[in-house]
PQR file with spaces between the fields and no chain letter, atoms N, CA, C, O and H, PARSE charges and radii, in Angstrom:
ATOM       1  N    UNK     1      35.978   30.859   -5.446 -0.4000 1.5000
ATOM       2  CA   UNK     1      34.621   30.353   -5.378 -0.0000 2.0000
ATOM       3  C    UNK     1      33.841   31.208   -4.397  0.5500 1.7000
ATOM       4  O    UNK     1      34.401   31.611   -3.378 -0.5500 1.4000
ATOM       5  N    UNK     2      32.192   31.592   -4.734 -0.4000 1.5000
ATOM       6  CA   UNK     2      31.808   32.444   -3.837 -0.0000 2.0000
ATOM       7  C    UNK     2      31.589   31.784   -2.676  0.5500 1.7000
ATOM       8  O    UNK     2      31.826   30.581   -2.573 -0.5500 1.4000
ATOM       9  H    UNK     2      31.737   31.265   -5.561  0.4000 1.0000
ATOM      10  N    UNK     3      31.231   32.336   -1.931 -0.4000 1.5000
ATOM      11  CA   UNK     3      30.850   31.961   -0.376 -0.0000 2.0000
ATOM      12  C    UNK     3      29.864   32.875    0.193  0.5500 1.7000
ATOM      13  O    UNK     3      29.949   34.091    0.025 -0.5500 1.4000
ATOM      14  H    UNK     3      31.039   33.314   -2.014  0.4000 1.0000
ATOM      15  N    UNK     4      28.782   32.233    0.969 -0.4000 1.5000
ATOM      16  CA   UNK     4      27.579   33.184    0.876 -0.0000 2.0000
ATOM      17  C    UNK     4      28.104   34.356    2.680  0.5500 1.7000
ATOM      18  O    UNK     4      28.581   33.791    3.665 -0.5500 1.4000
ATOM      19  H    UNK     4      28.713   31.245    1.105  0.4000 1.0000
ATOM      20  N    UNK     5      27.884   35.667    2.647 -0.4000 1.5000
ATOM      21  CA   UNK     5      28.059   36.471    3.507 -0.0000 2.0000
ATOM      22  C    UNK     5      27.913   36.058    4.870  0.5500 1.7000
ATOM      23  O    UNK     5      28.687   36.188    5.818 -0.5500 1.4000
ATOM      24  H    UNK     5      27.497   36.126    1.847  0.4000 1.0000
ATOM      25  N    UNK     6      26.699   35.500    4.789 -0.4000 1.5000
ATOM      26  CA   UNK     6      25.717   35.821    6.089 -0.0000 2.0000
ATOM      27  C    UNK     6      25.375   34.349    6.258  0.5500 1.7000
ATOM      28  O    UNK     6      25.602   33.763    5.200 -0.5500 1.4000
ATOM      29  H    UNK     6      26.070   35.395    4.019  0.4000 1.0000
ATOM      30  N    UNK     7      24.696   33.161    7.646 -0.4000 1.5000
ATOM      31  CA   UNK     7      24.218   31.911    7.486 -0.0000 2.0000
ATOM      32  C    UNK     7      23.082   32.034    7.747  0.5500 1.7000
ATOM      33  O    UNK     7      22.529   32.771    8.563 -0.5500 1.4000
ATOM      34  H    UNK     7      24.512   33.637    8.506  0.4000 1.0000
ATOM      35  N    UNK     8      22.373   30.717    6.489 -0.4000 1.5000
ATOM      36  CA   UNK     8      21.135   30.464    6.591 -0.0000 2.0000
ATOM      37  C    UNK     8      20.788   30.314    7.469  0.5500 1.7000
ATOM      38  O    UNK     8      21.229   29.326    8.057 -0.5500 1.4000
ATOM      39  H    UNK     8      22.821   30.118    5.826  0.4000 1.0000
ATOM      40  N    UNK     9      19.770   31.174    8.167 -0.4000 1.5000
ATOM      41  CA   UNK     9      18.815   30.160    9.373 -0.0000 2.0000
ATOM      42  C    UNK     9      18.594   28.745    8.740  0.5500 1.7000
ATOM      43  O    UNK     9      18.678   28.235    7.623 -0.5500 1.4000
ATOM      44  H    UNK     9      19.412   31.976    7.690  0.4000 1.0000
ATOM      45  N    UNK    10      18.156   28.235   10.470 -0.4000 1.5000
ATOM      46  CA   UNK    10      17.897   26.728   10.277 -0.0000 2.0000
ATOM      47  C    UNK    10      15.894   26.406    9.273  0.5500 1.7000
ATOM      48  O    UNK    10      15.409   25.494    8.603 -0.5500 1.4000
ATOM      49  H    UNK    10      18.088   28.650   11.378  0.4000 1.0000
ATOM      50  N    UNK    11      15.444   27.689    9.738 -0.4000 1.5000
ATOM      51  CA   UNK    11      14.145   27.313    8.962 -0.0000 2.0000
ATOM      52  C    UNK    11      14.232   27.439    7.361  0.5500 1.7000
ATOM      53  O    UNK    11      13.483   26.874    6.564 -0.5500 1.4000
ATOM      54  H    UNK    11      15.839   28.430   10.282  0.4000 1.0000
ATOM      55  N    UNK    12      15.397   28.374    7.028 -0.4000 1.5000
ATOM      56  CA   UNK    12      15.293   28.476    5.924 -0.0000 2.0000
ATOM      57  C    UNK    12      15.563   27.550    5.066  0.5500 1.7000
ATOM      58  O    UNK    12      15.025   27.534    3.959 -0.5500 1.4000
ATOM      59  H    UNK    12      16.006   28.834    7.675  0.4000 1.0000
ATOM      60  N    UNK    13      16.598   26.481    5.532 -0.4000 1.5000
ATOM      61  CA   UNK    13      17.200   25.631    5.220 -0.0000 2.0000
ATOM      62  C    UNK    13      16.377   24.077    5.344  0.5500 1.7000
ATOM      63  O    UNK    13      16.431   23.197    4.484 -0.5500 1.4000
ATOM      64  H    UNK    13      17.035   26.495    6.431  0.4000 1.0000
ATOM      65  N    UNK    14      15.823   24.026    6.289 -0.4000 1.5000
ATOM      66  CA   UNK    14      14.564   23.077    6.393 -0.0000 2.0000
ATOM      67  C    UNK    14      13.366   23.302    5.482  0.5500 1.7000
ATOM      68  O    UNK    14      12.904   22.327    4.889 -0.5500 1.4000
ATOM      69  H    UNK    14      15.779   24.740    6.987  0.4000 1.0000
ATOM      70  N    UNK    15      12.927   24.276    5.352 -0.4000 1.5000
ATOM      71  CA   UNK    15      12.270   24.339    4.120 -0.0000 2.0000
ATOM      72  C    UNK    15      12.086   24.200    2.536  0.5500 1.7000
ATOM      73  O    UNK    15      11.233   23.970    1.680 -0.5500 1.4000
ATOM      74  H    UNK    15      13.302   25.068    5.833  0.4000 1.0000
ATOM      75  N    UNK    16      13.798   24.565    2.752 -0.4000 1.5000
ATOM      76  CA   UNK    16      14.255   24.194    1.272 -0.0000 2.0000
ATOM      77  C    UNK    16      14.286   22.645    1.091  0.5500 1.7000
ATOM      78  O    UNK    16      13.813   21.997    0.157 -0.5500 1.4000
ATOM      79  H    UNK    16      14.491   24.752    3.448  0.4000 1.0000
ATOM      80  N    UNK    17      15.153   22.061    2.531 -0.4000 1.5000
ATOM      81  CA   UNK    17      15.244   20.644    2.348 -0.0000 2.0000
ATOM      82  C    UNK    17      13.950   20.100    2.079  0.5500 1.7000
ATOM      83  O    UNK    17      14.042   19.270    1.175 -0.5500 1.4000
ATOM      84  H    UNK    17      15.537   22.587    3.290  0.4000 1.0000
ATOM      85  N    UNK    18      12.130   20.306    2.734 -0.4000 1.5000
ATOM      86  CA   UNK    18      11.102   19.835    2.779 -0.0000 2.0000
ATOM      87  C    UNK    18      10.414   19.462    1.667  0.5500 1.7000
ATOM      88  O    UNK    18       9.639   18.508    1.594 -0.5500 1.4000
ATOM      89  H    UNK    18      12.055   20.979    3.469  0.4000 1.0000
ATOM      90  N    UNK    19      10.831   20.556    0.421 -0.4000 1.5000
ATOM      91  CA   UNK    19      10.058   20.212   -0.305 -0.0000 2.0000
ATOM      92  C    UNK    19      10.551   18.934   -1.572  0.5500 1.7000
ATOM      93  O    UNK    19       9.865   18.822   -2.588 -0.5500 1.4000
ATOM      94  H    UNK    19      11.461   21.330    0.480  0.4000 1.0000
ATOM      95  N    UNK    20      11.448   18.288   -1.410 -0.4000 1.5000
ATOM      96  CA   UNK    20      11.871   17.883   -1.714 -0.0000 2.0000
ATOM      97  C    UNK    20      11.174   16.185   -1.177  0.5500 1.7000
ATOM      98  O    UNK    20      11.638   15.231   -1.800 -0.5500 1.4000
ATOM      99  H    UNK    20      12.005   18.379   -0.584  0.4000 1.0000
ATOM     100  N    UNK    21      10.515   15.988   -0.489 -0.4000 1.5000
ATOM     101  CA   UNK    21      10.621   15.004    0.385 -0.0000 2.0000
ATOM     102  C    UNK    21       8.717   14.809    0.441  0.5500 1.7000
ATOM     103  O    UNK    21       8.271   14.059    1.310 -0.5500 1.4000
ATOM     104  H    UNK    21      10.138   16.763    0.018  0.4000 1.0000
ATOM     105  N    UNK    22       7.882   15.410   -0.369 -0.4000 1.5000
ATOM     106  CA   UNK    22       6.435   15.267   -0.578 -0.0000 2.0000
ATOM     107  C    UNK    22       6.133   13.755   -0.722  0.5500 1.7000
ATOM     108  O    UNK    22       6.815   12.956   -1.364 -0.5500 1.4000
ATOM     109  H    UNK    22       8.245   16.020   -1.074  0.4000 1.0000
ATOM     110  N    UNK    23       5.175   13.526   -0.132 -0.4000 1.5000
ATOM     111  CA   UNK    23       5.407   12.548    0.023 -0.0000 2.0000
ATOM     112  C    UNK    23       3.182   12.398   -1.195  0.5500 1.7000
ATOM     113  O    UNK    23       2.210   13.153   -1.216 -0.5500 1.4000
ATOM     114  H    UNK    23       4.621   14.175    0.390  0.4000 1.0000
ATOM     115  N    UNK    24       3.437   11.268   -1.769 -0.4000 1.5000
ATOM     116  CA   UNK    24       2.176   11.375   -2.410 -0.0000 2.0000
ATOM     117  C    UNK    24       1.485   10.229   -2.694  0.5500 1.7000
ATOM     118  O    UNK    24       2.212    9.359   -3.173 -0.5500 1.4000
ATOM     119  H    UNK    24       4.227   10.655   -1.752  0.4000 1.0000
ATOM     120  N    UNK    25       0.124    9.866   -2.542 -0.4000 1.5000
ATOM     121  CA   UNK    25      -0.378    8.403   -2.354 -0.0000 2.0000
ATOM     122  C    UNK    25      -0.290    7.687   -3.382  0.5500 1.7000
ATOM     123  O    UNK    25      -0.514    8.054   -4.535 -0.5500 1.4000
ATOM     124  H    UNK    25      -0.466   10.573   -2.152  0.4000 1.0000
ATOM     125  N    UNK    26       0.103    6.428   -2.952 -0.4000 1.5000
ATOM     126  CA   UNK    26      -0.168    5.565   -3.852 -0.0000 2.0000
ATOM     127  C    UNK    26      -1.261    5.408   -4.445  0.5500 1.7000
ATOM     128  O    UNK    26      -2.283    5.413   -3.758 -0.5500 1.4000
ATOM     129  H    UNK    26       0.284    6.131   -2.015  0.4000 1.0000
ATOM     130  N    UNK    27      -1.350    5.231   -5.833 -0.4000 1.5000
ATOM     131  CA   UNK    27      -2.424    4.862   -6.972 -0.0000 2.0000
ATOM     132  C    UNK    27      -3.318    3.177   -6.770  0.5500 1.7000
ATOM     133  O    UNK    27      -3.048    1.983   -6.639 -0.5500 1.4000
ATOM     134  H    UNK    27      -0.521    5.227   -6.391  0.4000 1.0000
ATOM     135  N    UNK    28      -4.395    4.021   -6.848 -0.4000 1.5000
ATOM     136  CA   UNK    28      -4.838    2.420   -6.396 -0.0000 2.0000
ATOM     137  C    UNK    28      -6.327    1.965   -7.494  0.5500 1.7000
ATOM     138  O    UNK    28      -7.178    2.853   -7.544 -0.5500 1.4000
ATOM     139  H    UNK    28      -4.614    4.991   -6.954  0.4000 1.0000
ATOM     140  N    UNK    29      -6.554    0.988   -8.117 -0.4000 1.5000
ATOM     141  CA   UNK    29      -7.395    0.767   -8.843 -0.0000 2.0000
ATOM     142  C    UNK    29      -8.263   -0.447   -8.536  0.5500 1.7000
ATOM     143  O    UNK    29      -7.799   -1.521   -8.153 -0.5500 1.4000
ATOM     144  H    UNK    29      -5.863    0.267   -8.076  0.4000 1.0000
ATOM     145  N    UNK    30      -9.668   -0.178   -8.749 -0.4000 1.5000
ATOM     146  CA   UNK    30     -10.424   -1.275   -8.307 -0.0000 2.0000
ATOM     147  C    UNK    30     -10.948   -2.574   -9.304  0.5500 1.7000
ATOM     148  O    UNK    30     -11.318   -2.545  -10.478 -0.5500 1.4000
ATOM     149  H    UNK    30     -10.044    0.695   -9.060  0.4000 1.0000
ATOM     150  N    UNK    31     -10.818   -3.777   -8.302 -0.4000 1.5000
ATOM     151  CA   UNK    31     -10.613   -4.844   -8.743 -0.0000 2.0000
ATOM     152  C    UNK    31     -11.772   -4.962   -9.496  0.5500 1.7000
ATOM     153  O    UNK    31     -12.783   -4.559   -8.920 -0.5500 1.4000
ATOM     154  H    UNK    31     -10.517   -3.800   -7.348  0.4000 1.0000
ATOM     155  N    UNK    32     -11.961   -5.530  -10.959 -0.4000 1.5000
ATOM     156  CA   UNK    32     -13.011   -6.085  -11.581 -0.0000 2.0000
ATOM     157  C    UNK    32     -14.103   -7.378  -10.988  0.5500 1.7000
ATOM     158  O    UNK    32     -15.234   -7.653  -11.387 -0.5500 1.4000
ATOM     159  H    UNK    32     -11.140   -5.857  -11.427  0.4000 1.0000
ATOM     160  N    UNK    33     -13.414   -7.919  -10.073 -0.4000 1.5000
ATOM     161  CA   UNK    33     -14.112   -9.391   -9.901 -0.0000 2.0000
ATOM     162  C    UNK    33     -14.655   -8.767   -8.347  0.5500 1.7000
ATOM     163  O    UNK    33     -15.742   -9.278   -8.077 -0.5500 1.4000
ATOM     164  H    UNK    33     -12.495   -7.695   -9.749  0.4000 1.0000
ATOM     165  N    UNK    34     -14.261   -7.965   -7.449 -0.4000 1.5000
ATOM     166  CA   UNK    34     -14.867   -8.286   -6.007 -0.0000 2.0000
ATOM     167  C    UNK    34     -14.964   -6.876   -5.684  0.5500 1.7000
ATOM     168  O    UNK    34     -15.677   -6.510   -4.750 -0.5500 1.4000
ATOM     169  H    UNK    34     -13.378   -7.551   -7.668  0.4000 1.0000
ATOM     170  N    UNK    35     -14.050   -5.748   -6.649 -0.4000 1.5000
ATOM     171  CA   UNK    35     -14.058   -4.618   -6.423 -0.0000 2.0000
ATOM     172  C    UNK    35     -13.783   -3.563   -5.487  0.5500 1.7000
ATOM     173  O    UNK    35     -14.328   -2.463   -5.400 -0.5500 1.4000
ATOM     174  H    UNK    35     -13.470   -6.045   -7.408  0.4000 1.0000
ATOM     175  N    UNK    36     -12.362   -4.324   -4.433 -0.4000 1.5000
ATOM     176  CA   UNK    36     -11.894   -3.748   -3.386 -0.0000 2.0000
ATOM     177  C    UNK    36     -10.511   -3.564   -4.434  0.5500 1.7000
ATOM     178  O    UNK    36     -10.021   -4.214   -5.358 -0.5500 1.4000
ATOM     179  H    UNK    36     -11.919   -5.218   -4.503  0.4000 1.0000
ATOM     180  N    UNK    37     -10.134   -2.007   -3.556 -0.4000 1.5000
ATOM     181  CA   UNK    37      -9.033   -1.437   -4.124 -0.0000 2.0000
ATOM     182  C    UNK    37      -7.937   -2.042   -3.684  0.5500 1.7000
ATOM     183  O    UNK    37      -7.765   -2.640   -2.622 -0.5500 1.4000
ATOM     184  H    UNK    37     -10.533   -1.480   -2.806  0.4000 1.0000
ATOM     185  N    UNK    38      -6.952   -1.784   -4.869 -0.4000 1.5000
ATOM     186  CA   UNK    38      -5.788   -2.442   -4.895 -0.0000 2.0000
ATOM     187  C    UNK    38      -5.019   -1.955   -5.439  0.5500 1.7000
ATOM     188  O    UNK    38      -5.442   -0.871   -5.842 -0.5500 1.4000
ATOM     189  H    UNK    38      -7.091   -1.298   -5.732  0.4000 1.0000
ATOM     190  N    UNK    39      -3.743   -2.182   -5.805 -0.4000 1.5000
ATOM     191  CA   UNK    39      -2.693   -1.470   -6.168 -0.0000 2.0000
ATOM     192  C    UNK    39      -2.496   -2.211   -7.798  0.5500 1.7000
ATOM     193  O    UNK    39      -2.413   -3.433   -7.922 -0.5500 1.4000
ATOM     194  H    UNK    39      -3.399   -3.062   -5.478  0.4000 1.0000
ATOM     195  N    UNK    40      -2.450   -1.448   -8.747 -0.4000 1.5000
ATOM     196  CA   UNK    40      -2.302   -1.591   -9.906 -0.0000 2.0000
ATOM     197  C    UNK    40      -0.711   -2.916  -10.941  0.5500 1.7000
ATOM     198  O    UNK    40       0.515   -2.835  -10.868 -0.5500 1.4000
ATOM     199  H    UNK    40      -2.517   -0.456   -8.647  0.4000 1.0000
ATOM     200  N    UNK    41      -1.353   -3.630  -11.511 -0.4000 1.5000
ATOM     201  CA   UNK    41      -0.550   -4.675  -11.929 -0.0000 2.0000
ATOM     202  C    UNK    41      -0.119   -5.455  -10.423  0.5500 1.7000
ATOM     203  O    UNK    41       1.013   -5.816  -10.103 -0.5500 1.4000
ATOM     204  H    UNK    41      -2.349   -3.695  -11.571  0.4000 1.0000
ATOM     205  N    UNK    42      -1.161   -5.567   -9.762 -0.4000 1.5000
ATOM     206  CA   UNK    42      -1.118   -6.597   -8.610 -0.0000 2.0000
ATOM     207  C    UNK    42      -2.303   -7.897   -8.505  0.5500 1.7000
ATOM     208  O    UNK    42      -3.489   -7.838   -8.829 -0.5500 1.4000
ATOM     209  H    UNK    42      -2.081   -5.274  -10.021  0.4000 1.0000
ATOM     210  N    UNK    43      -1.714   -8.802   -8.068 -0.4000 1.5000
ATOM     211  CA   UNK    43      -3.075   -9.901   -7.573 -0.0000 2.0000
ATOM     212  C    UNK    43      -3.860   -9.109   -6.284  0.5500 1.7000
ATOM     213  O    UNK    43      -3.344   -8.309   -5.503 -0.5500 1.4000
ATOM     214  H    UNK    43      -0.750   -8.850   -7.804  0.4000 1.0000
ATOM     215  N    UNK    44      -4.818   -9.432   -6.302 -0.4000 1.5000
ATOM     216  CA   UNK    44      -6.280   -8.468   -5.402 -0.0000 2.0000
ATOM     217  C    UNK    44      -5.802   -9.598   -4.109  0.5500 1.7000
ATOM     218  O    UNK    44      -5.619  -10.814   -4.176 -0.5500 1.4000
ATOM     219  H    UNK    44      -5.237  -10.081   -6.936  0.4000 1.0000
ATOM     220  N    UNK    45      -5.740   -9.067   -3.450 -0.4000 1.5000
ATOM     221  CA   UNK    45      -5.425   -9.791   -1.838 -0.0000 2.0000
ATOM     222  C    UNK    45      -6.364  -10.205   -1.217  0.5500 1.7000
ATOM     223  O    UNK    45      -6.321  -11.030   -0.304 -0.5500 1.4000
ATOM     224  H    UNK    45      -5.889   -8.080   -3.395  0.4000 1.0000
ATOM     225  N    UNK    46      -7.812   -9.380   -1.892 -0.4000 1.5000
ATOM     226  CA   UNK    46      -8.757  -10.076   -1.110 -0.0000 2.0000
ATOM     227  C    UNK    46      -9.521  -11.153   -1.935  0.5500 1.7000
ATOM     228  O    UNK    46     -10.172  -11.995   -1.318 -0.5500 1.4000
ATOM     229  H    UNK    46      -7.848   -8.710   -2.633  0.4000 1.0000
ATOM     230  N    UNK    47      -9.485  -11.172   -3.133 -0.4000 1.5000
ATOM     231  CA   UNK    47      -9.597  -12.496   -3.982 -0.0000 2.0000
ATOM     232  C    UNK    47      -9.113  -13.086   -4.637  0.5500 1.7000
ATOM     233  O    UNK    47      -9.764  -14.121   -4.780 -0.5500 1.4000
ATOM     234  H    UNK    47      -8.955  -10.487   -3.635  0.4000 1.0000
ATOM     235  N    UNK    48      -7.937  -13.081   -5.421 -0.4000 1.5000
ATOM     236  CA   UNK    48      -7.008  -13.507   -5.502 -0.0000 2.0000
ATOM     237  C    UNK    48      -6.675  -13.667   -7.260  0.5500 1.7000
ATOM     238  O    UNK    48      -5.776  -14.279   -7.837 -0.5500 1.4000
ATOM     239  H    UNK    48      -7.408  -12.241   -5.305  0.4000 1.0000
ATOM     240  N    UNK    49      -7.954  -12.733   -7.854 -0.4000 1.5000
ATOM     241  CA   UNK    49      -7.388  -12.766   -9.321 -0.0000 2.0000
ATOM     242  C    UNK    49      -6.565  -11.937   -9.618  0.5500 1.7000
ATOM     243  O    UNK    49      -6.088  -11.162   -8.789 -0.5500 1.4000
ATOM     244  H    UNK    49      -8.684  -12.236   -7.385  0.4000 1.0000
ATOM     245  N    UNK    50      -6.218  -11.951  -10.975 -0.4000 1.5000
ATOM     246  CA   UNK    50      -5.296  -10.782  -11.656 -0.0000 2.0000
ATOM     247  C    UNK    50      -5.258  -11.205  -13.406  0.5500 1.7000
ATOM     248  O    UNK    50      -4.680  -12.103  -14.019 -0.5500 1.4000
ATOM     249  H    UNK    50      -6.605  -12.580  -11.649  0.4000 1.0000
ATOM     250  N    UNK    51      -6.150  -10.109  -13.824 -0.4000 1.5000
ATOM     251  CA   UNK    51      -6.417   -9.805  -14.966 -0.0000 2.0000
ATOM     252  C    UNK    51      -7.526  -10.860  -15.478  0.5500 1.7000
ATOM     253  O    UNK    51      -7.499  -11.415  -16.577 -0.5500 1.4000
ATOM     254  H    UNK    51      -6.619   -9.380  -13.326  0.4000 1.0000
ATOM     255  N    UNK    52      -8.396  -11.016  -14.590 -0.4000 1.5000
ATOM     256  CA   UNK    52      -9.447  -11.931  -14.938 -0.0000 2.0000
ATOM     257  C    UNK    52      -9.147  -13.599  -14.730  0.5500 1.7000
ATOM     258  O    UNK    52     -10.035  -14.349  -15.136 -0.5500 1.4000
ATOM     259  H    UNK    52      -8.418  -10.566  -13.697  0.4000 1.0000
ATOM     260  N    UNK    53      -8.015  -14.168  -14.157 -0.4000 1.5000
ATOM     261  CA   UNK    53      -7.802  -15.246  -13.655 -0.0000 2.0000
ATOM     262  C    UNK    53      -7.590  -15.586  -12.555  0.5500 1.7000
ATOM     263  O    UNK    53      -6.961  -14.770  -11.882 -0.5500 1.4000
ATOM     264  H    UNK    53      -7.294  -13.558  -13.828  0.4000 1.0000
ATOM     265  N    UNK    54      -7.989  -16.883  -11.884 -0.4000 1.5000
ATOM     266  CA   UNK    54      -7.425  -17.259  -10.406 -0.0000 2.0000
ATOM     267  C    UNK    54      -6.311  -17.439  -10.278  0.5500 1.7000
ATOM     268  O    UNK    54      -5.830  -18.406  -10.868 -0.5500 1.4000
ATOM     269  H    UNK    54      -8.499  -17.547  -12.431  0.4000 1.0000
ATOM     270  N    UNK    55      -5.799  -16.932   -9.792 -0.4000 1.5000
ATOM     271  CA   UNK    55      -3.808  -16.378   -9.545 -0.0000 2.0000
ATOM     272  C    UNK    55      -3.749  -18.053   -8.224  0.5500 1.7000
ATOM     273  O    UNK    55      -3.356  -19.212   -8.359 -0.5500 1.4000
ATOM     274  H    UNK    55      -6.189  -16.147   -9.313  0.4000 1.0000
ATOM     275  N    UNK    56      -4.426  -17.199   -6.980 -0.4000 1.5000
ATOM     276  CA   UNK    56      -4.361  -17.471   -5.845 -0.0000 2.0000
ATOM     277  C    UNK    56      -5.231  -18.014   -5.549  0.5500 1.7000
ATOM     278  O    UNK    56      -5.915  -17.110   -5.069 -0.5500 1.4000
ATOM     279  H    UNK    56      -4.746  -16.258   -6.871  0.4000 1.0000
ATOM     280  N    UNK    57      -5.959  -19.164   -5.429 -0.4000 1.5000
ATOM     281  CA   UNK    57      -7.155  -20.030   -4.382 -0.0000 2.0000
ATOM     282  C    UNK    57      -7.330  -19.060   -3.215  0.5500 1.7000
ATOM     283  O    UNK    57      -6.272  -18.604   -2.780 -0.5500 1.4000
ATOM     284  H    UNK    57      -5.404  -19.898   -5.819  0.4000 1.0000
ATOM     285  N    UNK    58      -8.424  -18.666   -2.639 -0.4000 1.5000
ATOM     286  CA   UNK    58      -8.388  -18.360   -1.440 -0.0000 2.0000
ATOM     287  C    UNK    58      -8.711  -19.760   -0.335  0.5500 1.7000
ATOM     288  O    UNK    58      -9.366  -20.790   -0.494 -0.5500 1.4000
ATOM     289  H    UNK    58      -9.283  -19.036   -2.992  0.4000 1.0000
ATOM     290  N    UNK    59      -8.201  -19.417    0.396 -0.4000 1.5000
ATOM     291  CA   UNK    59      -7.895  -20.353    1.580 -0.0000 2.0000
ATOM     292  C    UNK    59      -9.062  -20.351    2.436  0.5500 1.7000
ATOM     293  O    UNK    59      -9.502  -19.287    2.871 -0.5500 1.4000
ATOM     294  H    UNK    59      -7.669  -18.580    0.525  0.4000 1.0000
ATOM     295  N    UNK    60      -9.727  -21.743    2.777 -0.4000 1.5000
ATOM     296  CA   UNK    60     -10.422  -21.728    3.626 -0.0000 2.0000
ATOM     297  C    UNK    60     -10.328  -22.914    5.028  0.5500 1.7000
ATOM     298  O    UNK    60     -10.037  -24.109    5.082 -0.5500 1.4000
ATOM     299  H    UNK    60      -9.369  -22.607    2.423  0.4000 1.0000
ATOM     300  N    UNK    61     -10.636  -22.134    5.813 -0.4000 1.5000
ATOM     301  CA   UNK    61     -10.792  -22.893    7.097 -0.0000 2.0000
ATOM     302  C    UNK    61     -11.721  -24.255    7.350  0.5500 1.7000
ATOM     303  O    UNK    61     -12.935  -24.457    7.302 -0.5500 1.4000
ATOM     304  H    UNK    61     -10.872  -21.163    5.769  0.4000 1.0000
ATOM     305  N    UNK    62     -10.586  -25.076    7.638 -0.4000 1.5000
ATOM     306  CA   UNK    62     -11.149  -26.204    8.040 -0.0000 2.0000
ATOM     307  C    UNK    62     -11.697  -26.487    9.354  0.5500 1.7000
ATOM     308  O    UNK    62     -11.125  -26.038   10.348 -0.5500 1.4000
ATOM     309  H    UNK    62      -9.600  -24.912    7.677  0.4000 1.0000
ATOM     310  N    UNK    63     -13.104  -27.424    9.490 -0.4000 1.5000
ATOM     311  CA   UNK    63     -13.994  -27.337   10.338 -0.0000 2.0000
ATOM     312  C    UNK    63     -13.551  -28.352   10.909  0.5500 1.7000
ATOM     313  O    UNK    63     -13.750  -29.266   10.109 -0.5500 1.4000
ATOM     314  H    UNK    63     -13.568  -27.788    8.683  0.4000 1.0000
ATOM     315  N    UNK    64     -12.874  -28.924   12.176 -0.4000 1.5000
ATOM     316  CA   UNK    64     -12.902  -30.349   12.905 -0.0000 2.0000
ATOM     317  C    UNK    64     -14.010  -30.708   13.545  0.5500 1.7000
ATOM     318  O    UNK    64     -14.821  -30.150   14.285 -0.5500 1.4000
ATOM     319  H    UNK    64     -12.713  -28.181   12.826  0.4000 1.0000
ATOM     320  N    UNK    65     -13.825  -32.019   12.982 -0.4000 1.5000
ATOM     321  CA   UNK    65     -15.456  -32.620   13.557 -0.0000 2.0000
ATOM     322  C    UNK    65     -15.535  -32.948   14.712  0.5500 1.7000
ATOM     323  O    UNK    65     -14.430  -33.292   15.133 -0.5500 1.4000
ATOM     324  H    UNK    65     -13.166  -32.472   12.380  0.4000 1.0000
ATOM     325  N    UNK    66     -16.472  -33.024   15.591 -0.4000 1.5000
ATOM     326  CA   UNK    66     -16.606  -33.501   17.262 -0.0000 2.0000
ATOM     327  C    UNK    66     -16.289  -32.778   18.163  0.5500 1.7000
ATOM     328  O    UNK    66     -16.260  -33.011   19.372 -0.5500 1.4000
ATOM     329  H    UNK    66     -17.369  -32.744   15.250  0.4000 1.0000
ATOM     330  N    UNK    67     -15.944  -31.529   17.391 -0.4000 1.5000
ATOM     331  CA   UNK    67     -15.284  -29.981   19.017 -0.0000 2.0000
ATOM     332  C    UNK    67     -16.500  -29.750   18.529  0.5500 1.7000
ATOM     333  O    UNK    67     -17.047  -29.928   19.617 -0.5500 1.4000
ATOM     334  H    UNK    67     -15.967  -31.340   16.409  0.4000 1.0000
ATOM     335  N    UNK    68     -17.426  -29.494   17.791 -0.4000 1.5000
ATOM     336  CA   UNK    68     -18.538  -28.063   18.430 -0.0000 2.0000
ATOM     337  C    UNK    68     -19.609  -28.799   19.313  0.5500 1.7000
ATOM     338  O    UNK    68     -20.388  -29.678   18.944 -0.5500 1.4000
ATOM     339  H    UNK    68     -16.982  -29.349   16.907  0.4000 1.0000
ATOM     340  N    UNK    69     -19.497  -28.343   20.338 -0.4000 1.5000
ATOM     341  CA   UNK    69     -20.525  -27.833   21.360 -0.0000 2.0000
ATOM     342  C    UNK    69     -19.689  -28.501   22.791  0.5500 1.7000
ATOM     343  O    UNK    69     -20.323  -28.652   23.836 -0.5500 1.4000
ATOM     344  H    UNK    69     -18.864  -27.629   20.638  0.4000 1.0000
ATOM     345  N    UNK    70     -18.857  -28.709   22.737 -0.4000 1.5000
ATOM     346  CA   UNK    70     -17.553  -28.911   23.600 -0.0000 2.0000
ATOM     347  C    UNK    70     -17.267  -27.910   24.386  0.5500 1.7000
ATOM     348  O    UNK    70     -17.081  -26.742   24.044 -0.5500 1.4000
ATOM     349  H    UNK    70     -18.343  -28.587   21.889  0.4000 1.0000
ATOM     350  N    UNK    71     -17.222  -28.429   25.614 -0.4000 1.5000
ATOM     351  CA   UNK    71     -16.930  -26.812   26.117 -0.0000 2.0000
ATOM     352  C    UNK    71     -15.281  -27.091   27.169  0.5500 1.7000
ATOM     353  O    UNK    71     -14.730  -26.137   27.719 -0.5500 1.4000
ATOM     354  H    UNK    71     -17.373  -29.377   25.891  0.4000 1.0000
């Protein structure tokens, strides 16, 4: 079996390893209903449809009565 003469430097060898390892963005498509991007075949995180239905209620904060102006 051959065997190479001489050893790779370490850059040469890191380079080879590098390209291997590209790293590339995720695909992202914008929501029909509120139109913040999102990641494709997902519910929209910031409103909560997916594919034109309410998946998710968004959640809202409840107000207790008799704290405001309480200090």
């Amino acid at each position: 079996m051959p065997n190479p003469k001489r050893k790779h430097t370490a850059s040469r060898r890191d380079s080879r390893r590098a390209a291997n390892w590209k790293i590339e963005p995720t695909n992202s498509s914008k929501c029909p209903q509120c139109g913040v991007a999102k990641l494709p075949h997902r519910i929209c995180k910031a409103c909560g449809f997916y594919n034109g239905a309410l998946i998710i209620p968004k959640k809202e904060k409840k107000k207790v009565e008799g704290t405001e102006g309480k200090q």
